[in-house]
Phi, psi and omega in degrees: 000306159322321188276337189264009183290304217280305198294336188267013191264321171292318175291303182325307153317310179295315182305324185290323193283339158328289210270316179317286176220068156271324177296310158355279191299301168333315189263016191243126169184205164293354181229106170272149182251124161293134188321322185326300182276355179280299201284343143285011128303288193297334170296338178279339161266007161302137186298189173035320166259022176305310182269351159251045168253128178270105193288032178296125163100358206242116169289164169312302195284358195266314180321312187260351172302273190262357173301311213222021178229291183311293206307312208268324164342274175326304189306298190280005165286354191251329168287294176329307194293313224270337178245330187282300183301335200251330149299331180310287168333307211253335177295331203283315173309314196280324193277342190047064197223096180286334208275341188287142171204159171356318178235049197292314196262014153109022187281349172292301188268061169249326178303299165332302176314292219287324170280351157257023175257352174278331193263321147010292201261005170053031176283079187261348181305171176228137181244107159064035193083350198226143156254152193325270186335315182306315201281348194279334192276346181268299190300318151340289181312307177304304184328296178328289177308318159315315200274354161312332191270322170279001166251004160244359164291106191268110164086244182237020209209137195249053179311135188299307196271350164261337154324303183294307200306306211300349180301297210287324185286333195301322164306305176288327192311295200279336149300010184247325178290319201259353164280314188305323199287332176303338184268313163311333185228052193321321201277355148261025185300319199295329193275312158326308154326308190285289172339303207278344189273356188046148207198163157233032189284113180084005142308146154212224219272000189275329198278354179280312177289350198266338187239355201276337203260335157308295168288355162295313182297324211261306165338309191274344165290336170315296171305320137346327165296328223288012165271315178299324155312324177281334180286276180330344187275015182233013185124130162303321198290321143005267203295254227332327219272283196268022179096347170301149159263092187329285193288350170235003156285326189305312199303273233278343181280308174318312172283325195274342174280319180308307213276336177305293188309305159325281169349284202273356189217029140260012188216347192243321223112163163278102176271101180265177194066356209265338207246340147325289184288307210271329180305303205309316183301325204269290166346272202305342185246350176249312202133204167254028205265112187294003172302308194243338157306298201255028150272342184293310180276004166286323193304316175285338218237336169261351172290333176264001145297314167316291181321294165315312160316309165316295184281350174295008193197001193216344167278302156271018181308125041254351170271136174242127195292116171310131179280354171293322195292326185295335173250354153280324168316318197269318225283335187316271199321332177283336182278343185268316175326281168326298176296320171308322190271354193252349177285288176331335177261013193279000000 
């Protein structure tokens, strides 16, 4: 009963920390917004108590700054941070990998391929809310990952070190491919460039409906895992010991990240570090029990997105900085961190 006190007193806090700041972020830009009037924007878009909220006193342009430019921004930097960290959580658990994050297995450059072979081809159009790029960089990925999977799967069994090898060749493979095309094609170096820095710039609600139910679902089958993570954090041979199914816990955490990932980097870019830096931050402040870790790391991981987009669109405005560059900034120093302490413990 204590423990199930404590976990829901921690989500709670992230959640409280949530609600901070997203209002926050709402009222920060070139148009400043009264907090006030930010939260009788945002209440109003709520279901069931959405229509008795009263906008009396609320100009037009304050209605569309954050109803229909800010608010679904924000929302969907917090699903990205939020699927990008809870996959972060869970490779790093299958892999007993501290060093592991989301595109551990080549699903960034696969995407990356698949949105410069779009942009190239001067595919700019929009299909259903998503554009051609978007959709070429999620089949990419998913191309990648498969074929990551078919060169480390021996028989029916997935070993972690030929999983990593085949991510990291499978990675250069498809970057070196995607530099070939930068050479070939110079004058889209910069859109590429910028895709690959990851942005939520000219996101709204159709890439916000295209991404909250994918990452919701594969959160929550993750978590459905998360005692068998915890069991495999003491040995594969362990968990087979005691009844985990190793290789199809392994199988089905593999597929549902790829597919999570895949997801979340068709609608933003490639954002790094995010599936990294926070299981370690959030680890240090719940423990390691994957119960309360990986609602704790979505959770933190979509607020410091926010927080990052925020500062990524508001430190030099009216130019806006790609928010990858901004979680490489915080995540570098935190990744050397890492590489000092895990040398010190060899």
């Amino acid at each position: 009963m204590k423990f199930r006190q404590r976990r829901l007193g921690i989500i709670l806090s992230f959640i409280t920390l949530f609600f901070v700041v997203l209002v926050f972020s709402s009222i920060t830009g070139a148009a400043r917004i009264n907090p006030m009037t930010s939260i009788r924007i945002i209440a109003a878009r709520l279901p069931f108590i959405g229509g008795s909220i009263d906008l009396s006193g609320i100009t037009a342009s304050q209605l569309s700054i954050i109803g229909n430019i800010r608010l679904p921004r924000i929302l969907l930097a917090f699903v990205v941070g939020f699927g990008l960290s809870v996959v972060g959580v869970a490779m790093q658990g299958m892999l007993k990998n501290p060093m592991a994050d989301p595109f551990i297995v080549g699903t960034s450059s696969g995407a990356a391929f698949g949105a410069a072979i779009a942009i190239v081809l001067k595919l700019n159009k929009v299909y259903g809310g998503m554009g051609v790029i978007s959709l070429f960089a999620f089949f990419g990925a998913l191309l990648a990952t498969s074929i990551v999977y078919s060169l480390a799967r021996i028989k029916n069994k997935v070993p972690v070190t030929t999983l990593l090898l085949a991510g990291v060749a499978t990675g250069q493979f498809f970057t070196a491919i995607m530099s070939l095309l930068m050479v070939i094609s110079s004058k889209d170096v910069s859109s590429i460039i910028f895709w690959t820095m990851g942005s939520f710039s000219a996101r709204g609600w159709n890439q916000l409906q295209l991404a909250v139910l994918p990452v919701l679902v594969g959160s929550l089958v993750i978590y459905i895992f998360s005692k068998d993570l915890n069991v495999m954090l003491l040995g594969e041979t362990t968990a087979q010991n005691t009844g985990v199914s190793v290789e199809k816990v392994k199988r089905f955490i593999l597929v549902i990240s790829a597919l999570m990932t895949a997801v979340v980097v068709s609608v933003s870019g490639i954002i790094g570090f995010i599936g990294l830096i926070i299981p370690h931050i959030v680890r240090m402040l719940v423990g390691p029990d994957h119960r309360v870790l990986i609602p704790c790391s979505g959770l933190l991981g979509g607020i410091f997105l926010i927080l990052a987009d925020t500062l990524a669109r508001t430190i030099i405005a009216p130019t806006e900085i790609p928010v990858g560059i901004i979680t490489a900034l915080a995540g570098g120093p935190f990744f050397i961190y890492l590489l000092r302490k895990n040398k010190r413990a060899l």
